[in-house]
N, C-alpha and C positions, 0 to 999 in steps of 0.2 A: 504494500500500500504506500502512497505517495504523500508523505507528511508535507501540506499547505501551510497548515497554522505554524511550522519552524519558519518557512519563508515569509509570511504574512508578516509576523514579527518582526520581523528587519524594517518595516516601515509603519508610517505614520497613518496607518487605517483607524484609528481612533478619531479624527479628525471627522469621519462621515457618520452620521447618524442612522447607521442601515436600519435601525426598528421604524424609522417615520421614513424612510425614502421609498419615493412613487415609480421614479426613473431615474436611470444613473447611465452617466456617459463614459465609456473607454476611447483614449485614442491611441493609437500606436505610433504616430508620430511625434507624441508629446505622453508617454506614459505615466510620467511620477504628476501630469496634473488632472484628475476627476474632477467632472461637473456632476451635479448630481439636482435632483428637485424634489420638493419635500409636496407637491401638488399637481396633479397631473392638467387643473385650468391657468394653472400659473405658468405664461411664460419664459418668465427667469430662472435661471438656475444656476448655481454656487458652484464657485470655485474652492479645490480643496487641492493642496498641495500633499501627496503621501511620500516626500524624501525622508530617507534616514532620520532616526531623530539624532542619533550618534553621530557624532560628527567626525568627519573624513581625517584623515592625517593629510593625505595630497588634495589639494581643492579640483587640482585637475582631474583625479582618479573619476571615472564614468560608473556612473551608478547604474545598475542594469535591474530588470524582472529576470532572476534564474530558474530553469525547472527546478523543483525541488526534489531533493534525492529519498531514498524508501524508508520510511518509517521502520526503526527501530524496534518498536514495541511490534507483539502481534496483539493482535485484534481479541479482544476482550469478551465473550460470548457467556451468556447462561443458558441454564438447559434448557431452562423455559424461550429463551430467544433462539436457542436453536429449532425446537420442536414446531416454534412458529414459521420461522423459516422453510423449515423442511414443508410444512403443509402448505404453502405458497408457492412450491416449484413449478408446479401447473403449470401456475399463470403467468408464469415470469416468462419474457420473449429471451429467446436463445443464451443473448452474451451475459444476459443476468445472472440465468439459471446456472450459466459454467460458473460462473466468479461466485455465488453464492455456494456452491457444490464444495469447492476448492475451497472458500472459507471454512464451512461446517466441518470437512475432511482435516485439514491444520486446525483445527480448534479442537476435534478428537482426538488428534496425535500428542498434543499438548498437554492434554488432560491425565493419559496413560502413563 
């Protein structure tokens, strides 16, 4: 699994209010700045800066979004979250069903 929230961390996402936001802007040519709008009849919408809060040693050094590398931990399951799981395979479309399978299977290895 691919740990986000270590990467997340390295920036200033605190700054955006995601429980009240309606729409939120990404741009890839300008990454470290979000627009985002707390109203979906409200035209304007806010600028948020998410650079580092840590400050650089080189001012020159380029601040990047990096994929984030795999989690560490494994994934944390109870019986009763697996048992529900398992009854949901059904319905789950293809790539789910594998990655859920492959979960519940490393999660019984663990246990053992």
């Amino acid at each position: 699994m691919i740990d986000y929230h270590a990467e997340a961390n390295k920036f200033r996402f605190n700054c955006i209010p995601f429980t009240k936001v309606k729409a939120i802007e990404y741009s890839s040519k300008n990454p470290m700045n979000i627009r985002y709008k707390k109203r979906f009849i409200d035209d304007a919408s806010i600028a948020c800066e998410i650079k580092p809060s840590v400050l650089l040693r080189n001012p020159q050094q380029q601040i990047c979004l990096r994929m984030p590398q795999n989690s560490a931990e494994a994934p944390k399951l109870s019986k009763e979250k697996i048992k529900d799981i398992t009854s949901m395979l059904n319905f789950m479309p293809l790539l789910g069903r594998q990655y859920m399978k492959t979960l519940i299977s490393t999660r019984s290895k663990t246990e053992s």
